[in-house]
C-alpha positions in Angstrom: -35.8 16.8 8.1 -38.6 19.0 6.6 -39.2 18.4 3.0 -38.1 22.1 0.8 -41.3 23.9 -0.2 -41.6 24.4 -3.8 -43.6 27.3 -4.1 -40.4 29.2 -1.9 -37.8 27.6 -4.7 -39.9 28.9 -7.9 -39.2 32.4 -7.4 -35.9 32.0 -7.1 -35.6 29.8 -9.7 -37.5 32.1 -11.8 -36.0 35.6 -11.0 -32.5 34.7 -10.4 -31.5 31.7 -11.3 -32.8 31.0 -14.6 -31.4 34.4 -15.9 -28.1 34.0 -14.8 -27.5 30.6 -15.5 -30.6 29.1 -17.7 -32.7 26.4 -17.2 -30.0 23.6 -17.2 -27.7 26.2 -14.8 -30.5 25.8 -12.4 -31.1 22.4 -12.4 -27.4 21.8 -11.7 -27.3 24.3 -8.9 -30.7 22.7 -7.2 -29.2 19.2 -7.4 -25.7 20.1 -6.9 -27.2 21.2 -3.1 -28.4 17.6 -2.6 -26.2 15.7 -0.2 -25.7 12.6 1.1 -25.3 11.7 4.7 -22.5 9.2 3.4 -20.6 11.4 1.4 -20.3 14.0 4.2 -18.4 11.4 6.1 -16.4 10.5 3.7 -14.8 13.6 2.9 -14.9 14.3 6.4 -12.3 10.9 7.0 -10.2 12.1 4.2 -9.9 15.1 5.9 -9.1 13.7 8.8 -6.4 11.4 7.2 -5.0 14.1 5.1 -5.0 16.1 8.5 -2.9 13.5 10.5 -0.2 13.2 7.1 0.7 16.4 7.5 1.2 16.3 11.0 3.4 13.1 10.7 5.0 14.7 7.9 5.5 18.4 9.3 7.6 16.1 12.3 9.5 14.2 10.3 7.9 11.0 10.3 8.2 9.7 7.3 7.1 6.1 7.6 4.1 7.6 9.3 3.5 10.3 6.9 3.5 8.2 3.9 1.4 5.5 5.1 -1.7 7.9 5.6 -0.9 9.7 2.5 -1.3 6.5 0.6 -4.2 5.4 2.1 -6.0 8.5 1.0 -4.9 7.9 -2.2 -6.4 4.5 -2.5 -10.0 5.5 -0.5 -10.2 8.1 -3.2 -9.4 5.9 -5.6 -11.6 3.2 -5.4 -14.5 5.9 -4.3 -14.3 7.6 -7.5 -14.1 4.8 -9.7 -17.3 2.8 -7.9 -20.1 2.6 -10.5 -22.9 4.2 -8.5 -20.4 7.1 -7.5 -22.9 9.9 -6.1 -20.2 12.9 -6.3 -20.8 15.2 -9.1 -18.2 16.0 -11.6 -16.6 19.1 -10.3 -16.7 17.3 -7.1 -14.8 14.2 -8.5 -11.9 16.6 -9.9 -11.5 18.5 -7.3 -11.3 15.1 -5.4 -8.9 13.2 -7.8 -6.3 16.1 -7.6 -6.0 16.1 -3.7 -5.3 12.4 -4.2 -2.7 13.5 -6.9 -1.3 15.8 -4.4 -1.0 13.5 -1.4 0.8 10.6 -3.7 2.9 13.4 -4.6 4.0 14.4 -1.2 4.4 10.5 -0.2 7.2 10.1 -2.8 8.8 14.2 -2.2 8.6 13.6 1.6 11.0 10.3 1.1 13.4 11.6 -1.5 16.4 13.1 0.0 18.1 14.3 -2.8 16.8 17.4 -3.3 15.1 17.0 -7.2 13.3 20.0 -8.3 10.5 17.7 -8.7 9.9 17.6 -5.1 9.3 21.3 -4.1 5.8 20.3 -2.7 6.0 20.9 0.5 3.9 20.2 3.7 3.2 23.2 4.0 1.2 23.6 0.9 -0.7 20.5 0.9 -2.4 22.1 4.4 -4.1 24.0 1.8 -6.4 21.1 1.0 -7.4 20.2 4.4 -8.9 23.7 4.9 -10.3 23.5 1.4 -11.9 20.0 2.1 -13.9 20.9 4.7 -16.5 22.7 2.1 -17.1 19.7 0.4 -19.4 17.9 -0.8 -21.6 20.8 -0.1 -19.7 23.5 -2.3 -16.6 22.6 -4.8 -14.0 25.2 -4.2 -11.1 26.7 -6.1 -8.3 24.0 -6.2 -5.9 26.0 -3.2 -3.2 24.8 -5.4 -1.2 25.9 -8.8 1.0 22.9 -9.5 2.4 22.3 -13.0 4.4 19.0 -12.5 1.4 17.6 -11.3 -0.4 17.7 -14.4 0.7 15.1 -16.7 0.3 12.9 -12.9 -3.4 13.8 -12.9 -4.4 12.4 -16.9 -2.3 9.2 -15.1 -4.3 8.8 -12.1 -7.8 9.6 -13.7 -6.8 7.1 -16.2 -5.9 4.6 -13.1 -9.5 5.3 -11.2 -10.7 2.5 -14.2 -8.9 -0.2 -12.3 -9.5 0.8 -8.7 -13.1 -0.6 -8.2 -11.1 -4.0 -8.5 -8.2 -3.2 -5.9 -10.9 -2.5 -3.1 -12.3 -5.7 -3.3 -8.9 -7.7 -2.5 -5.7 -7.2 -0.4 -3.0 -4.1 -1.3 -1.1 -7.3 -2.9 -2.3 -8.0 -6.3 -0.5 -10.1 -8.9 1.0 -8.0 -11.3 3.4 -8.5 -14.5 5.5 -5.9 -12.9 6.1 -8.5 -9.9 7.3 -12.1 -12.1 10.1 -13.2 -11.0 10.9 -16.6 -13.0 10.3 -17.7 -16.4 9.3 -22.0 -16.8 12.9 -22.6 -17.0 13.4 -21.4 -13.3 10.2 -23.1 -11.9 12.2 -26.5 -11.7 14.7 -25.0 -9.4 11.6 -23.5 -7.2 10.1 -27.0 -7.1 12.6 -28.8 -5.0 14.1 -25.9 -3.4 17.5 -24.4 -3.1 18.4 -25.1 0.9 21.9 -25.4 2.1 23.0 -27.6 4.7 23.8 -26.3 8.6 26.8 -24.5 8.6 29.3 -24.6 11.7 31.3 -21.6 13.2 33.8 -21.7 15.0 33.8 -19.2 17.7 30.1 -17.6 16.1 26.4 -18.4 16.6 24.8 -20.3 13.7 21.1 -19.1 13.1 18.0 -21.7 12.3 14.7 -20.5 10.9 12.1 -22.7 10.8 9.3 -21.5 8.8 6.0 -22.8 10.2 3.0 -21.0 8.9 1.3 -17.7 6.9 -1.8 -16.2 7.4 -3.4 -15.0 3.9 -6.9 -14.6 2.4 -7.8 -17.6 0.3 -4.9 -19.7 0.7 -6.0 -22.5 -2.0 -5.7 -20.2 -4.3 -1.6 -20.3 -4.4 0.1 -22.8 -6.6 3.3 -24.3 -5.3 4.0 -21.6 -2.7 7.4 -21.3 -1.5 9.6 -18.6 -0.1 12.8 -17.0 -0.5 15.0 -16.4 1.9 18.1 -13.5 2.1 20.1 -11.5 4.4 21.0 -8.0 3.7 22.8 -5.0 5.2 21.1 -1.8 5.9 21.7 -0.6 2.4 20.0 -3.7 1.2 22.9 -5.2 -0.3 22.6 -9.1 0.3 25.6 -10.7 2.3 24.8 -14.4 2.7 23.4 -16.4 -0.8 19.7 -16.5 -0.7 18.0 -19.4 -0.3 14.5 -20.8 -1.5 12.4 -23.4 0.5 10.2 -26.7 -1.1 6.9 -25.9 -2.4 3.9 -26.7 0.3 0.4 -28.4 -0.4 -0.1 -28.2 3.2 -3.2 -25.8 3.6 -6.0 -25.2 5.8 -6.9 -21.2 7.3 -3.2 -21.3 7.1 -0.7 -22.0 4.7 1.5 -24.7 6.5 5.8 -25.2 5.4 7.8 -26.5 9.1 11.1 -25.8 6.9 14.1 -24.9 8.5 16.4 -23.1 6.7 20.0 -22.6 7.8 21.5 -19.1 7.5 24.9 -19.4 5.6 26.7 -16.5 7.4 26.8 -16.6 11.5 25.0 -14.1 14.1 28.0 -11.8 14.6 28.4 -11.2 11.0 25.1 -9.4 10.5 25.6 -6.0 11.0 23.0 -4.3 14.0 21.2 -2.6 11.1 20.3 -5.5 9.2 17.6 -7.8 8.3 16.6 -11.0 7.4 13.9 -11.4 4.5 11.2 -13.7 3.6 9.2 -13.2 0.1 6.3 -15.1 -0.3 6.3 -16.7 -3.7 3.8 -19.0 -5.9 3.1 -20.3 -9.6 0.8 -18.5 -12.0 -0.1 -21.4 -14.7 -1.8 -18.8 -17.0 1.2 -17.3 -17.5 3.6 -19.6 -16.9 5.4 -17.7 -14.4 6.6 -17.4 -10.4 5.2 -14.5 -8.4 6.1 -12.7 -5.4 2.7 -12.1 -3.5 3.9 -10.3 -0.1 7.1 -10.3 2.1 8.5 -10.3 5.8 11.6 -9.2 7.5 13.3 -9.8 11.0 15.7 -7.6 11.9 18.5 -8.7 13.9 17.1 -7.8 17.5 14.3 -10.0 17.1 16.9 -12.9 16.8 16.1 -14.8 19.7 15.1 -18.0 20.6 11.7 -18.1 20.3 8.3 -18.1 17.8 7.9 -14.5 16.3 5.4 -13.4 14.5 6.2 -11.4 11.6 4.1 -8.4 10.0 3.4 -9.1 6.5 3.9 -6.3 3.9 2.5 -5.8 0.1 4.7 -5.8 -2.5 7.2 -4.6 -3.8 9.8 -5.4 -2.1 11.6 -2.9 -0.3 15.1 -4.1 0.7 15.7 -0.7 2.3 12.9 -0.8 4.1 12.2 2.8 4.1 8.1 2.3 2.6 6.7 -0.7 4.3 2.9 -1.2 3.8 0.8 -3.8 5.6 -0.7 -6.2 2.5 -4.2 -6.3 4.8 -5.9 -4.3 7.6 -6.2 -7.8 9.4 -3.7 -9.2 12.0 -2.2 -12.0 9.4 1.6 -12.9 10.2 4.1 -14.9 9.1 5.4 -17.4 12.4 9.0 -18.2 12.3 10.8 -20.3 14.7 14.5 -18.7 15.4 17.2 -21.3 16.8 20.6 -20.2 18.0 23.1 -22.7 18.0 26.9 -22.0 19.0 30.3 -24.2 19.1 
């Protein structure tokens, strides 16, 4: 790439840009045209993913849809709030609302209920995929005119603060929002709330044996247990939950080998439910029990056998209607399934 020649900038500098725009217009305009190589690809995968959530979306896929949505949403994110962020500042807003817009459309595209809050429609966020493919070299007019969204936008700008932090560990950070026991409940989670094998007559009694999870840093978790339930398609729970013994047992996994014995037998789960499993541990700081991630089996994957289960970042979603992996990594959860009938 040829270096610019200065003596062909100071005319133009001198005769037109100055004059409209002063000194400190010009200045703005010549660095404003600097770009980086990185940045150019950046926007262009944004693009790209806000490109493929519409597509999911415009068919219907919602799972699909929302998943690519919020992914954008955290790449922008954590991009904006890095402290060596080489996007100007028009660039940045312009930037920040399209990752207003897409979190926007994740939660209209799943509510059914037809809210005026969620009249943004495919459709219109299409507008930003054009409009992205100026950037970074030239900041266009925002394609869109949305009031409801403005309140949303002081939020997430506010947000961008925390987001350098989220990019350097999993989707499943320990949050206040996610304690789920107080002291008092932490001697019930130390030895475990597991019921004996119940027999059928004339139905199939179901045996899990927990044998291992895959997360990042596993020392890290303090009496880690998990909590077992069965729930409907509605998410309503139909057999008592039950919580497993706190491991020590860790290496590149952490290690349980508990069986748990499901209170309810096979042919009373209905064909759209689902078995869960939240992963749970002790904070001492604050003296509480967290949920960290979560599993599910649904009731086709009830077979003899050792499945592997995909594990998900919280919250919980006893629906699941919004399932998000907690890492980019192939980490599961192994669960041994017995079938036993009289």
């Amino acid at each position: 790439v040829r270096e610019l020649d200065c003596s062909v900038l100071h005319p133009l500098w001198e005769n037109l840009i100055c004059p409209l725009f002063g000194c400190w217009g010009g200045f703005f305009f010549l660095s404003n045209t600097a770009m980086e190589p990185a940045d150019v690809k950046r926007v262009a995968h944004w693009r790209d993913s806000l490109e493929r959530a519409c597509g999911f979306d415009s068919w219907g896929q919602v799972v699909e849809a929302c998943d690519e949505y919020d992914k954008l949403v955290k790449s922008i994110r954590t991009a904006m709030a890095a402290e060596n962020v080489s996007f100007n500042e028009a660039q940045q807003r312009f930037l920040t609302k399209t990752a207003i817009v897409a979190a926007a459309r994740s939660k209209a595209a799943q509510d059914l209920t037809g809210a005026p809050d969620t009249d943004l429609g495919v459709e219109q966020v299409r507008k930003l995929v054009s409009a992205l493919q100026d950037l970074p070299t030239n900041v266009p007019a925002f394609p869109l005119e949305i009031a409801s969204l403005k309140t949303q936008f002081s939020a997430l700008v506010l947000a961008t603060n925390t987001a350098k932090k989220e990019a350097e560990v999993d989707h499943g950070s320990d949050d206040d929002d996610d304690d789920t026991a107080a002291t008092a409940d932490r001697g019930a989670a130390q030895k475990g709330t597991l019921m004996p094998r119940k027999v059928f007559p004339n139905g199939t009694a179901i045996t899990l044996k927990i044998e291992k999870i895959k997360l990042k840093d596993p020392a890290q978790y303090i009496e880690p247990f998990f909590t077992i339930s069965v729930r409907d398609g509605s998410g309503n729970e139909i057999a008592k939950s039950q919580d497993t013994p706190p491991t020590n047992s860790k290496d590149e996994f952490i290690h349980f080998g508990t069986e748990v014995h499901l209170q309810l037998p096979y042919e009373k789960i209905p064909d759209d439910g689902a078995i869960f499993f939240e992963f749970k541990h002790f904070k001492p700081k604050k003296q509480k029990v967290s949920t960290k991630c979560w599993c599910f089996m649904e009731k086709d994957e009830l077979k003899p056998a050792t499945v592997p289960l995909e594990i998900y970042a919280k919250p919980t979603d006893v629906r699941r209607k919004r399932l998000h992996l907690l890492t980019e990594k192939a980490n599961y959860l192994y669960v041994m399934v017995g079938l036993s009938e009289v």
